[in-house]
N, C-alpha and C positions, 0 to 999 in steps of 0.2 A: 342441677342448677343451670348449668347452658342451655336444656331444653327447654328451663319455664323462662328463660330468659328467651329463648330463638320465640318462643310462642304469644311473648306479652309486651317484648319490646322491639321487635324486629323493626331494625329503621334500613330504608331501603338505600342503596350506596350513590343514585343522581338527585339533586335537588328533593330530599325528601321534606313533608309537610311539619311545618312551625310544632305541631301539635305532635307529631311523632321527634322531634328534637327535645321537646321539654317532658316527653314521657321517659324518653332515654335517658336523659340527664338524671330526672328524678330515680330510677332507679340505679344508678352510679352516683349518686349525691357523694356519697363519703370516699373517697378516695385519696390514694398517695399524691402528693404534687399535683393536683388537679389544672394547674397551668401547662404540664409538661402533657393530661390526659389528651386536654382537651384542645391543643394546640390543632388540630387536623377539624375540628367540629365547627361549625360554623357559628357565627355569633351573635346570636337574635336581639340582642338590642340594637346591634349596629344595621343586621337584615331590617329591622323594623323603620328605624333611620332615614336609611336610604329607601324605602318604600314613602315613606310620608313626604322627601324630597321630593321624589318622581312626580309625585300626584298634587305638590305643590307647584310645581313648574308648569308640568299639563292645566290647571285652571287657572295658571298666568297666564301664558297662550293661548286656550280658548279665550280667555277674558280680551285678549287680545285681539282676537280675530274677530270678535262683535263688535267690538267699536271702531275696527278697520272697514267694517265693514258697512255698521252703520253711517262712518263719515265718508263715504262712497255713497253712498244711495242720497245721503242729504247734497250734497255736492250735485250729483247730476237731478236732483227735483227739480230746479228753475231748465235747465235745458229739455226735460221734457214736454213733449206737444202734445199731450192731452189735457196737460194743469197749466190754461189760459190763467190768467188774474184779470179781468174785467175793470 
């Protein structure tokens, strides 16, 4: 039994992939106390959570930085000395 388990569900012990967490789990599904199991296991609704934060913040920021930017460049157009108005 540990061997076809070392063979089919080997999850690796640093930051291993979402998809080897939910392979693992699936094959310990039934278990005693599974809050006491799984106390040490990482917790992929909340991993996922916190990834969708992250990446909402970063296109607030970029969004941020285009319009800082844009209102730079419209700002210095009249002080440029190529765009005369006639």
């Amino acid at each position: 039994m540990e061997d076809y388990l070392r063979r089919n569900f080997d999850v690796q012990h640093k930051r291993p992939s979402e998809e080897a967490l939910l392979k693992w789990r699936s094959a310990v599904s039934i278990v005693k106390n599974p809050r006491r199991r799984f106390r040490m296991v990482a917790d992929l609704a909340k991993r996922a959570e916190a990834q969708r934060k992250r990446e909402n913040l970063q296109e607030k920021i970029r969004i941020a930085l285009y319009v800082q930017k844009a209102a730079l460049q419209f700002i210095d157009v009249p002080s440029a000395p190529s765009l005369e108005l006639n």
